[in-house]
C-alpha positions in Angstrom: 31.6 -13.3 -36.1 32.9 -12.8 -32.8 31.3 -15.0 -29.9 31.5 -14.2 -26.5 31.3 -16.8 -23.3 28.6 -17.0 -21.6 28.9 -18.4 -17.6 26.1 -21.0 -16.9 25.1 -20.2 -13.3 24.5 -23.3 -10.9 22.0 -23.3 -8.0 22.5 -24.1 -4.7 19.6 -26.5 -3.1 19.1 -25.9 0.5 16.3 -27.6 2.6 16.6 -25.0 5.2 14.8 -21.8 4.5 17.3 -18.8 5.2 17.7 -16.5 7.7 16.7 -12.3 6.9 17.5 -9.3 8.8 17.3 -5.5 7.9 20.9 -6.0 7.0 21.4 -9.3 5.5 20.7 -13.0 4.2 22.5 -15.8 6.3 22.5 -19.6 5.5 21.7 -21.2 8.9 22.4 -24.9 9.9 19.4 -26.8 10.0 20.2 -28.4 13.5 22.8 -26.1 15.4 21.1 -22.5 14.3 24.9 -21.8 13.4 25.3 -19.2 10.6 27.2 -20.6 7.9 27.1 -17.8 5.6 26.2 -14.1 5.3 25.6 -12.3 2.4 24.0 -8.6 2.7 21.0 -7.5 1.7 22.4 -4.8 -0.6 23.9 -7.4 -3.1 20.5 -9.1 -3.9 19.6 -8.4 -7.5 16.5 -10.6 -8.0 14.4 -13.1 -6.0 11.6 -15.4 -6.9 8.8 -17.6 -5.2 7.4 -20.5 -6.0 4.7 -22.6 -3.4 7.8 -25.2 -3.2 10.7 -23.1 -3.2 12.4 -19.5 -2.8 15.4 -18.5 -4.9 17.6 -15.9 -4.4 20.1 -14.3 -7.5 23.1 -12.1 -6.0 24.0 -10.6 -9.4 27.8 -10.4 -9.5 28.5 -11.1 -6.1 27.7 -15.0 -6.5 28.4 -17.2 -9.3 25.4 -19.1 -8.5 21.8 -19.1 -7.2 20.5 -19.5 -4.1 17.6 -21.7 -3.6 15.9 -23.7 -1.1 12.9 -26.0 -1.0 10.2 -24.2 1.2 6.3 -23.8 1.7 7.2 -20.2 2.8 8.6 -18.1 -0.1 6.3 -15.7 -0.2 6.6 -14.9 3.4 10.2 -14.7 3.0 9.8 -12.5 -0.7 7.5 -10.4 0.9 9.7 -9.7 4.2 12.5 -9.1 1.2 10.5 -6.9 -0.4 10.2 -4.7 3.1 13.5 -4.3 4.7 15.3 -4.0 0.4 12.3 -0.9 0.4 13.6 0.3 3.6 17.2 0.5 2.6 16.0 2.4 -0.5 14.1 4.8 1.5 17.0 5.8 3.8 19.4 6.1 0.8 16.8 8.5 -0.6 16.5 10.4 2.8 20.2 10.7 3.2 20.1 7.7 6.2 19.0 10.0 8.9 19.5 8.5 12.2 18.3 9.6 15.5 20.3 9.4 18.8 19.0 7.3 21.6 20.0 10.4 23.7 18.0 13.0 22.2 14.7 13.4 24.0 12.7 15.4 22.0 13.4 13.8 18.5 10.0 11.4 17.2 10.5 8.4 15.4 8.0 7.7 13.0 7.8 4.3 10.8 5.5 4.0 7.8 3.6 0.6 7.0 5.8 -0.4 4.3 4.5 -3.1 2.1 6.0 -5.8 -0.4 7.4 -4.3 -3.7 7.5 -5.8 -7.3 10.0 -6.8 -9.1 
């Protein structure tokens, strides 16, 4: 019988809900605004919400969980959701950009809404 090791995974409680952007997730101080950590968007492998609590898994790139104690998780899963579609999109469409000199180039955005997991 051969048995393999497992690693247990820990969870890291937070009180302070995190920060998003199109590009990543940042742990903020609670009382400064300071960003203490960044991790980017395209490492998330799974996220949950609970009404008391959001928690974030970062597959491989972190040994542990992310989780913090928040009334907002689904706000914060569902802008997840959006900008994690987004990325998706442009890798499908090749990451077109358009320059902010070209005058006759339209920018169109599509109502994007939350994805499931």
């Amino acid at each position: 019988m051969v048995m393999t090791r497992v690693p247990i995974r820990t969870v890291w409680q937070h009180t302070s809900p995190p920060g998003i952007t199109k590009e990543c997730v940042m742990r903020v101080d609670e009382k400064t605004k300071e960003v203490m950590q960044e991790w980017p968007l395209t490492t998330v492998r799974r996220w949950a919400a609970s009404p008391n609590s959001f928690t974030l898994d970062f597959g491989d790139y972190l040994e542990s969980y992310y989780s913090v104690q928040t009334q907002e998780g689904e706000k914060i899963s569902q802008l997840i959701s959006q900008y994690i579609d987004l990325i998706m999109k442009n890798k499908a469409g090749g990451d077109r950009r358009v320059s902010e000199t070209d005058e006759e180039a339209t920018v169109v955005e599509d109502r994007i809404g939350p994805g499931k997991i």
